[in-house]
C-alpha positions in Angstrom: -108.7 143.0 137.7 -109.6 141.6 140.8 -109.5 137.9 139.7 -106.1 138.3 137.7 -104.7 140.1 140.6 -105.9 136.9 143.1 -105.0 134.0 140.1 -101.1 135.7 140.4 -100.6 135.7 144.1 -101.8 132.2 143.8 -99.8 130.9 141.0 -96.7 133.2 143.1 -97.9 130.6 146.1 -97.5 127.4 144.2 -94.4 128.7 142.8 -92.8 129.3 146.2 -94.6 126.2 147.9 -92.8 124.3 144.9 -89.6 125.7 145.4 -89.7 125.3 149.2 -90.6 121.8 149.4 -87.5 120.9 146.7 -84.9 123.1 149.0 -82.2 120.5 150.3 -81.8 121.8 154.0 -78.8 119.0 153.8 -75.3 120.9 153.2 -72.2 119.0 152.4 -68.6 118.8 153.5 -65.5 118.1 152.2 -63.0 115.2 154.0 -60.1 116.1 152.5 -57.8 112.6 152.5 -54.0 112.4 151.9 -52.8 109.6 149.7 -49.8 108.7 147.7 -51.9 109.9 144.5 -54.4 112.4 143.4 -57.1 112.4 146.0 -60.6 114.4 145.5 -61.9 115.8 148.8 -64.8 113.8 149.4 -68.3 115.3 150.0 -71.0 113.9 152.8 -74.0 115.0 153.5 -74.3 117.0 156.9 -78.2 117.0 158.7 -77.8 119.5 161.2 -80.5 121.5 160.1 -82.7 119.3 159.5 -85.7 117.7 162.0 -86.2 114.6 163.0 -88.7 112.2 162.1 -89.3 109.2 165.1 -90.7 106.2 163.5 -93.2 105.7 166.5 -95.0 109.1 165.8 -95.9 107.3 162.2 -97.7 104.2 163.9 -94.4 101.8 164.4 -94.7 99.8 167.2 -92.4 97.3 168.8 -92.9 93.4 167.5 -95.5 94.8 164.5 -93.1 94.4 161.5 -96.2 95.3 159.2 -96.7 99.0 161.4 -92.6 99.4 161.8 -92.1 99.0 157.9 -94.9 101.0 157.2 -93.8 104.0 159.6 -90.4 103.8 158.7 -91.2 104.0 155.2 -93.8 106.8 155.8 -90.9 109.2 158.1 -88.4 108.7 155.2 -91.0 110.0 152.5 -91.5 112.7 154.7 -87.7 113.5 155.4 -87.6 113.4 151.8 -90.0 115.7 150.8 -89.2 118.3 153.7 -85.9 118.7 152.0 -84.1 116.7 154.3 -84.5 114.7 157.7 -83.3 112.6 160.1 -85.5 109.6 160.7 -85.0 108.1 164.1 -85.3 104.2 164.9 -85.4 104.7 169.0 -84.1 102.4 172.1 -85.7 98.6 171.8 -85.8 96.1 169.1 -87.8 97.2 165.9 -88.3 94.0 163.3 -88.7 95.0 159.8 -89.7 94.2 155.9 -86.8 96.0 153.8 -85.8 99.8 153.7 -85.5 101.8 150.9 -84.0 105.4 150.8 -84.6 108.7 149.1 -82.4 111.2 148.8 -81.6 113.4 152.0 -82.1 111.2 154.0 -80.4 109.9 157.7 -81.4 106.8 159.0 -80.7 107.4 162.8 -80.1 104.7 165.1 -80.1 105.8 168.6 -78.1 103.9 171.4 -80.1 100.5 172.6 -81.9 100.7 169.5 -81.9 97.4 167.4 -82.9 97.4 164.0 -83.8 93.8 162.9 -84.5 92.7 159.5 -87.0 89.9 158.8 -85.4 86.4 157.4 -88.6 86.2 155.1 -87.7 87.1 151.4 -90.9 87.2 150.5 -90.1 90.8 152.6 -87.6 91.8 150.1 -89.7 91.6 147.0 -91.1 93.4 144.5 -87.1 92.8 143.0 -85.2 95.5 142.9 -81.9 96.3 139.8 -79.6 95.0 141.9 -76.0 92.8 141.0 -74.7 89.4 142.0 -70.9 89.0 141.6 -70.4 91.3 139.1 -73.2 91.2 136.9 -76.7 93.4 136.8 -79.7 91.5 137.8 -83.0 91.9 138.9 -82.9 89.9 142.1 -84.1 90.4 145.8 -83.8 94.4 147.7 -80.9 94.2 149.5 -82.2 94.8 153.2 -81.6 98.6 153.0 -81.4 99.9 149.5 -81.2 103.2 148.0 -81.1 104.1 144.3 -80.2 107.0 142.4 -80.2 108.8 145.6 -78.2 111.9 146.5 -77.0 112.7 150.4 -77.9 109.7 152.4 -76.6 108.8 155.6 -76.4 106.1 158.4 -75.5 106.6 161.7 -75.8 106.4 165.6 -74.6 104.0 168.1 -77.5 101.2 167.2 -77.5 97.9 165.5 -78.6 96.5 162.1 -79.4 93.0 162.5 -80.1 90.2 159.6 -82.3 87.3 160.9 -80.7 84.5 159.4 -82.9 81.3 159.3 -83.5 81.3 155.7 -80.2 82.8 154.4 -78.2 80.1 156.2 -80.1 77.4 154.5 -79.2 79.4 151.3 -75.7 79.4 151.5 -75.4 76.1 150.0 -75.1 75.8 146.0 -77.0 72.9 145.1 -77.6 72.2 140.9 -80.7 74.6 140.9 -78.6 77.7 141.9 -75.8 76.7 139.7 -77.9 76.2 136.8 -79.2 80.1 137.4 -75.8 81.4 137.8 -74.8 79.8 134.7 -78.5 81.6 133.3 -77.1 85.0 134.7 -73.5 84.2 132.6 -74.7 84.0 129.6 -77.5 86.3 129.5 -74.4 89.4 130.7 -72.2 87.8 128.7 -74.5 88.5 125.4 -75.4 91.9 126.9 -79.4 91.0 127.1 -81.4 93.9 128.4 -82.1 94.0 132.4 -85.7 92.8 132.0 -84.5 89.1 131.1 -82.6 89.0 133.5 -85.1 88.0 136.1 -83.2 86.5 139.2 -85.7 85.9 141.2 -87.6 82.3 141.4 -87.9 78.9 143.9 -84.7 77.6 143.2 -82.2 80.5 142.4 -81.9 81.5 145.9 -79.6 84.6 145.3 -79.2 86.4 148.7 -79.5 90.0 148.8 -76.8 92.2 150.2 -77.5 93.9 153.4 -76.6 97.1 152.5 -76.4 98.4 149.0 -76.1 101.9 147.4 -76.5 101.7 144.0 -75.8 104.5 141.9 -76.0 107.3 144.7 -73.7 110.2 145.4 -72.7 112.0 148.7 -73.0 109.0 151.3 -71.8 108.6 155.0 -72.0 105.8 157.4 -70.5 106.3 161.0 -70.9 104.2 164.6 -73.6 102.0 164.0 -72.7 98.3 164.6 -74.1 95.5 161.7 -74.7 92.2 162.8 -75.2 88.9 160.2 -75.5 89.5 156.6 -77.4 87.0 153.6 -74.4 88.1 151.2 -71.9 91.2 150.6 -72.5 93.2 153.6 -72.3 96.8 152.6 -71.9 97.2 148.8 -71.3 101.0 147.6 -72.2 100.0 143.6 -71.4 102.8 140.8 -71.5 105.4 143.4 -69.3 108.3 144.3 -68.5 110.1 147.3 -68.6 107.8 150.0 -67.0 107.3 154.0 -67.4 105.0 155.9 -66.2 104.8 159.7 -66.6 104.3 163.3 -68.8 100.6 162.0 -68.0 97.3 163.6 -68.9 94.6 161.1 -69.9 91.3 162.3 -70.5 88.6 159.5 -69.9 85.2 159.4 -71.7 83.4 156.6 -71.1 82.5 152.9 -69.8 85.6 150.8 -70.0 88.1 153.7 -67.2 90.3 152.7 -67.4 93.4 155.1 -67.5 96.3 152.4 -67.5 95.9 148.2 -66.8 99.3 146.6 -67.3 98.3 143.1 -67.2 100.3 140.2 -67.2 102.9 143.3 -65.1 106.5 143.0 -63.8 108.6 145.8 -64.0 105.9 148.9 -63.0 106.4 152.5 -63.2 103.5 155.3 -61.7 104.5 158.6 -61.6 103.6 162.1 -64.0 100.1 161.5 -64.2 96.9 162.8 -64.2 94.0 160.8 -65.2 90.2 161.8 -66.2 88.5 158.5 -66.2 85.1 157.2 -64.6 86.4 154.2 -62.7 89.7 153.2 -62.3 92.4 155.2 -62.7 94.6 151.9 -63.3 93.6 148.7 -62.5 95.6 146.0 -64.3 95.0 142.9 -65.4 96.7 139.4 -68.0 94.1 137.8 -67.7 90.7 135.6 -66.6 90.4 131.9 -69.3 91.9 128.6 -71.4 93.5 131.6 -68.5 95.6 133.1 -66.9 96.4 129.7 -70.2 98.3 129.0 -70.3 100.2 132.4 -66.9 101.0 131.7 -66.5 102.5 134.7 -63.2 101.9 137.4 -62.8 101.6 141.0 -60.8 104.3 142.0 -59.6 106.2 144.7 -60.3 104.0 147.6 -58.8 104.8 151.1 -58.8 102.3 153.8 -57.3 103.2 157.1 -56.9 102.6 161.1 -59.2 99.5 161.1 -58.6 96.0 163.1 -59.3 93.0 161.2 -60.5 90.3 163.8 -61.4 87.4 160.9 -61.4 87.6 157.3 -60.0 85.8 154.5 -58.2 88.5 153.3 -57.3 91.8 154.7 -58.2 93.1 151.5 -59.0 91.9 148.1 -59.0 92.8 144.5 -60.8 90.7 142.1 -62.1 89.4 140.8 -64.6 90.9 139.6 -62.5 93.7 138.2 -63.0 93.9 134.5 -63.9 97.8 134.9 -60.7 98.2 136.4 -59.0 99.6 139.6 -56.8 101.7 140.4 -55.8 104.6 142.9 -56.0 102.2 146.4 -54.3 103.2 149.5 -54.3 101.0 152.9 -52.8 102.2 155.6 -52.3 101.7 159.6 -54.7 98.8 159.9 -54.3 95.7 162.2 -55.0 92.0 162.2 -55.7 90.7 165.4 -53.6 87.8 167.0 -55.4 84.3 166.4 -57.3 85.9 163.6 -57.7 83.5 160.7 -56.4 85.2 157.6 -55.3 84.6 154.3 -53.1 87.1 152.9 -53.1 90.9 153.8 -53.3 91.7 149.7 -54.7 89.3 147.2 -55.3 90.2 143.5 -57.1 87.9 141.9 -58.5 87.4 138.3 -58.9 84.9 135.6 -58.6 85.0 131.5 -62.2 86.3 131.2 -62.2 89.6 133.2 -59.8 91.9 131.2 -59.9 95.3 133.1 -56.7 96.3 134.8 -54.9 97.2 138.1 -52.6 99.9 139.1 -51.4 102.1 141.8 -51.8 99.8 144.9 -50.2 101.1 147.8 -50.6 99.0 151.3 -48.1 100.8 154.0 -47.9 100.0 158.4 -49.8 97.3 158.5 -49.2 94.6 161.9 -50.5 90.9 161.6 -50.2 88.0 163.4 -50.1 84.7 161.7 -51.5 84.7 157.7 -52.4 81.4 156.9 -51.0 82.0 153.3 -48.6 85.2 153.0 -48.5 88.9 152.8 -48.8 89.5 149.4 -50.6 87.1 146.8 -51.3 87.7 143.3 -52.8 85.3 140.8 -54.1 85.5 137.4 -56.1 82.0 137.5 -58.4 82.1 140.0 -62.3 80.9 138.7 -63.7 79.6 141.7 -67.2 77.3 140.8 -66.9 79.0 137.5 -64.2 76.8 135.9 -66.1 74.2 135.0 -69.7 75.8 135.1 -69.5 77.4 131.6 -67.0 78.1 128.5 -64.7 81.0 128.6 -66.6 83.1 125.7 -64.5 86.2 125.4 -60.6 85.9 126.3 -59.4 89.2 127.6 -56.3 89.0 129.9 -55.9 91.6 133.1 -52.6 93.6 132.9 -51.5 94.3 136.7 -48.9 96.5 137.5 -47.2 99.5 140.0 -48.1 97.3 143.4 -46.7 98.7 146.9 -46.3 97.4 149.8 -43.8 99.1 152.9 -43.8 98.6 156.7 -45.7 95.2 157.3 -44.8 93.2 160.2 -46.4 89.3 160.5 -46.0 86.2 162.7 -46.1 82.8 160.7 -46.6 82.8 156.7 -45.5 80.3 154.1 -44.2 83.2 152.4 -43.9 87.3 151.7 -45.0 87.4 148.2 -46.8 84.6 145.7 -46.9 85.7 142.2 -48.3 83.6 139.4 -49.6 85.3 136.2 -49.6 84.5 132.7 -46.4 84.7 130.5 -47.7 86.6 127.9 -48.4 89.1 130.3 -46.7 89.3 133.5 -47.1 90.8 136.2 -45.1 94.3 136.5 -43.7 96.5 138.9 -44.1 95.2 142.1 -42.1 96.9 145.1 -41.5 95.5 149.1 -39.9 97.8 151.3 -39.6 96.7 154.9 -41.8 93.7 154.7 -40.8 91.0 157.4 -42.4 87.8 159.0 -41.6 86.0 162.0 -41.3 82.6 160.5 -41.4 81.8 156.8 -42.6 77.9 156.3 -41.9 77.9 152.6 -40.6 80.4 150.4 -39.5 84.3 150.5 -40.9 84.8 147.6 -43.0 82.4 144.7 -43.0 83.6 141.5 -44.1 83.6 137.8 -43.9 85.7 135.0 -42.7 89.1 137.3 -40.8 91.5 135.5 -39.1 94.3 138.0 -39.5 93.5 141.2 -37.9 94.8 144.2 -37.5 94.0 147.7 -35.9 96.1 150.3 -35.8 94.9 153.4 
């Protein structure tokens, strides 16, 4: 009786050991965002309750990236599996290999505190299931990765900072990196299975984003500063749930769009900073076959009070959108004066991306001089890819239901550029209070438009 009686209490102590160690201490919250359409409130992960975890009580210390990978790694294991936890990088410079999250996890950057990722990509290997402009790959981690995770956060008034030695020699697209990209086309395009798609090698050179959350729910960035990036800076990738604010964004290389929500639901970027050498935001929803088979949209993507300093475009749409997008909504951001710029909207696609786009709205928006014009739309755009490989599935991109209202600029050639197809046009396009200071060319450039309006 005795032993039955003792073999209870202790299966009674697994059993609640068990079921303490899986208790999330993280609770959510809602932001609850208002938008010309349908909005779901958003839900991020909130750590009050949780500890902290400082990387220097497991073994990190400063200039040893082997010990600072290792205790950061170590903390965020056992955040993890404590049901939640802050992990804290402190004041100084910490060099690292890359980081990979779990779920309930914050990555804490306290003020001074510099968290600086290694140029090595030897560092960012075993590869991970990652993408490169649009299409599923195995390639390099991205610096700090997270996958399949639930409730993650990054925040504090630190810095993430790429090294950049080897990605800058990367930038370049010499025949060996064009003959893997046109390896990576064909293998998404005839939908072979992940393991062939093996990105990785001496000549590919396929940089990994800095930032990517693939696949992960409930997600909050807010204050921390990123500095330098070897590709898309931070790329929220079939995930849900997400805001990101208070960032500045510094990136001036090859491809370093500030944030890439693709295939990405329920999206809020507020009160950032953005200095890129390309877009400001890129919208995005996957290439061709591989994106027909997510089937999955961008959708409900906020973007508000943020100052563009440099950027191609204020924001882009394309074009890799062949799982659609719809539901955008930018509003009360500004573009510096002197601050090199393209357009303020540009959707862009080509013959091979299908998908769609609807419901764009862009409203209060101040610029200085847009090398191009406010709006820009154009359904021919391939890039490198024109001539790199055969169009093997035609599917056309039906746009429609784009708004603009309130948008001051100095200089542009013109307000709106709009060259689609003419078996399908472009529809449903509507300016209300839209003026420049100086128009070089044209009001308005367009073909194949049916219904649209212009109020000034």
């Amino acid at each position: 009786m005795k032993k039955n009686a003792l073999f209870t209490v202790l299966i009674l102590s697994l059993i609640f050991l068990s079921f303490k160690s899986n208790r999330s201490l993280v609770t959510l919250t809602e932001v609850v965002v208002k938008a010309p359409f349908e909005m779901p409130a958003i839900k991020i992960p909130d750590f009050n309750k949780c500890s902290k975890f400082v990387i220097t009580e497991f073994g990190a210390v400063q200039g040893n990236k082997e010990k600072i990978s290792e205790a950061i790694n170590k903390a965020i294991s056992k955040a993890s599996k404590s049901g939640g936890g802050i992990v804290v990088i402190p004041e100084g410079e910490w060099i690292t290999k890359k980081i990979h999250f779990k779920s309930n996890v914050n990555l804490h950057l306290n003020k001074g505190a510099v968290l600086l990722f290694s140029e090595d990509p030897n560092d960012y290997l075993p590869a991970v299931s990652s993408t490169w402009e649009g299409y599923e790959c195995y390639n390099y981690s991205p610096l700090i990765y997270a996958y399949k995770c639930k409730n993650i956060a990054i925040t504090g008034e630190g810095e993430l900072k790429a090294k950049m030695d080897i990605w800058k020699e990367w930038f370049a697209r010499p025949k060996a990196h064009m003959e893997s990209l046109k390896r990576l086309y064909y293998l998404a395009s005839y939908n072979e299975p992940m393991k062939k798609r093996q990105m990785v090698n001496d000549s590919a050179h396929f940089r990994p984003q800095f930032i990517q959350f693939n696949r992960c729910e409930n997600i909050l960035m807010d204050g921390v500063t990123i500095t330098n990036s070897p590709f898309w800076t931070i790329h929220p990738f079939l995930s849900k749930d997400v805001v990101l604010r208070n960032l500045k964004v510094y990136a001036h290389g090859h491809n370093n769009d500030g944030v890439d929500p693709e295939m990405s639901q329920n999206v809020l970027i507020e009160d950032c900073v953005f200095d890129q050498g390309d877009d400001a935001i890129a919208i995005k929803s996957g290439s061709n076959q591989d994106a027909w088979r997510l089937n999955t949209p961008s959708k409900n993507i906020v973007m508000r009070n943020c100052i563009i300093k440099n950027g191609h475009q204020l924001a882009a749409i394309g074009s890799e959108l062949s799982g659609g997008i719809e539901n955008v909504f930018i509003d009360n951001c500004s573009v510096v004066e002197g601050a090199k710029l393209n357009h303020l909207l540009f959707i862009k696609t080509n013959e091979r991306r299908g998908g769609y786009v609807t419901n764009i709205h862009i409203t209060n928006i101040k610029s200085g001089k847009i090398d191009e014009g406010i709006l820009g739309i154009e359904t021919d755009v391939m890039y490198q890819w024109r001539n790199l490989v055969p169009t093997i599935e035609r599917r056309l991109t039906p746009i429609k239901n784009v708004y603009l209202e309130n948008i001051t600029a100095g200089e542009v050639k013109f307000i709106s550029r709009i060259l689609a197809q003419k078996e399908l046009p472009v529809q449903n396009v509507f300016l209300k209070n839209i003026t420049a200071a100086k128009i070089k060319e044209k009001k308005s450039i367009h073909e194949n438009v049916i219904n649209f309006v212009s109020e000034d």
